[in-house]
Every structure is written in C-alpha cells, then in structure tokens.
N, C-alpha and C positions, 0 to 999 in steps of 0.2 A: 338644172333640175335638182332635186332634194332627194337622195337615199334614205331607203329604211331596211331596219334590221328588222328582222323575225324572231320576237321569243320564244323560250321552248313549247310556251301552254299553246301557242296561233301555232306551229308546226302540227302538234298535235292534233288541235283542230282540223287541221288540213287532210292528218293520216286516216285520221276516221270520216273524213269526205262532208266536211262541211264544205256546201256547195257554193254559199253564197260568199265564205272566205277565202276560195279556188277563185270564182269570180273576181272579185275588189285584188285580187293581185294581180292578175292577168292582165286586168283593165289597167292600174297602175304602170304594170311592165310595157305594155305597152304603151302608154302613151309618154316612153321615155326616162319613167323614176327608175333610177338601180334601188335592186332591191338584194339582200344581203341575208346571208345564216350569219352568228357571230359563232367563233367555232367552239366557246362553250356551250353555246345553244346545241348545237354539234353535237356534241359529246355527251350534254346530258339525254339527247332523243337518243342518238344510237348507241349506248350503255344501257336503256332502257328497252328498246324494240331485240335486244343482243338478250338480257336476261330473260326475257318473257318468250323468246323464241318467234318474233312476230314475222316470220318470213315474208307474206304479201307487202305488210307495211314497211321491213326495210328495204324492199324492190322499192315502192316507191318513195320512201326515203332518199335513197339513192339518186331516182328521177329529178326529184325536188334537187336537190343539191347539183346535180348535173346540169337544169334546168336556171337555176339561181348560180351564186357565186357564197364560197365557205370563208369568210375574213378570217384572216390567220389573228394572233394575239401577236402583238407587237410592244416595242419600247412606249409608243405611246400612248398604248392599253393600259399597259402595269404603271405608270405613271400616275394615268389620270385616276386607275382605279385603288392606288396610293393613297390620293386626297381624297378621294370618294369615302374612303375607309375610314379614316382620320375624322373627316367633318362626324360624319355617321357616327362614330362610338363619341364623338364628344357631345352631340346631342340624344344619347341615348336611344338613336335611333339605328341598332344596328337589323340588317339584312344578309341575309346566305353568300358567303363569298361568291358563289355562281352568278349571282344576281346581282352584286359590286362588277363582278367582272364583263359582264352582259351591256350593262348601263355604260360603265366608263368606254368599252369598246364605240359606244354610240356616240360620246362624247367626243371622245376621239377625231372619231373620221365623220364628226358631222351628221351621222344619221338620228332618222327618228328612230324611235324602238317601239315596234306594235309589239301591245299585249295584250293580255285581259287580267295581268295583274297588277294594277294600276295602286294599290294601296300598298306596293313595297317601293314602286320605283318612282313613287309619288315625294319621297325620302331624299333622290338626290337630286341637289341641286344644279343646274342645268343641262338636263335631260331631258328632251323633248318625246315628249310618247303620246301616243293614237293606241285606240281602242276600236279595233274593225270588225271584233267577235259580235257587237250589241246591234 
C-alpha cells in the first residue's frame, strides 16, 4: 500500500474541522494506506497553535499525532532535500526551506504529500502530491 504525508495547510484544515478532510483520512487509514505528519509539518503547526495560545486545537493536535505517526527527519531527508535545493535555485525556482524539507522527507520514504499548496511543490521534481482539500 502507498503512504502519504500531511502538510501543514491539510493539518490545518483538519484543526478547524473540515469534515469532509477528517473523512478521506479515515477512509484512507483504514483501508490500510499509512498516513504520516512529516515533523517539520510538526513543528510548523505546533510553533503556531503554541504562539497563538490555541489550547482546544493543540489537544487535538496532539490526538492527530497520537492517532497518525510523526516521521522523524533523517540522513535521507537532508539528503534528498540537498538536491531538492540545488535543482530549485538553479532553476530559479526557489521555495521556503520548510517546504524543501517537507517534499524531500516524501521523497525520501516514498510518500505522497497532500496539500493544498500545489503551486510550490508543483517545483520539485519527483514528488508526488494529491490535493484532498477541493
């Protein structure tokens, strides 16, 4: 079966209870797909729900993560997100190191990357990404 990672904008969606992107994971998880935080996704949600004081939303932040599985950044993250980097500023197409390190973590171990920001991670090359927000 095929893993997918969660970026920060679909977590988000999630904490403000989009119902129908609660759904499409559920139904994913269970019918077997791992489904993944990458942990700079991680960090950018819970650096954010931490400043803003969102107490409700990092209970369930938490839940989520509990619920899913946090992919640590590893040797073959910083690698791939290396060359990710490299292509990207030699075609003038650079994007937010957050965003380098999100994609190549997918790259990496395989997964897809949902998002709903498809015109930055539309940039590297092969990174497979779904859009579950539309």
């Amino acid at each position: 079966m095929s893993g997918y990672a969660l970026d920060t904008n679909i977590i988000s969606f999630l904490l403000r209870g989009n119902r129908a992107l609660q759904d499409k994971i559920y139904t994913m998880a269970n019918a077997g797909h791992s489904i993944v935080i990458p942990s700079i996704a991680f960090y950018e949600v819970k650096r954010g729900l931490l400043d803003c004081n969102a107490t409700s939303k990092l209970k369930a932040f938490e839940q989520l993560c509990d619920a899913l599985s946090v992919d640590d950044i590893g040797m073959d993250t910083l690698e791939a997100a290396s060359k990710v980097y490299v292509s990207l500023k030699q075609q003038g197409q650079m994007i937010d190191d957050s965003d380098i390190l999100i994609g190549a973590s997918c790259i990496a171990r395989g997964h897809i990357l949902i998002t709903d920001n498809t015109r930055h991670f539309d940039r590297i090359d092969g990174l497979s990404i779904e859009n579950w927000s539309k």
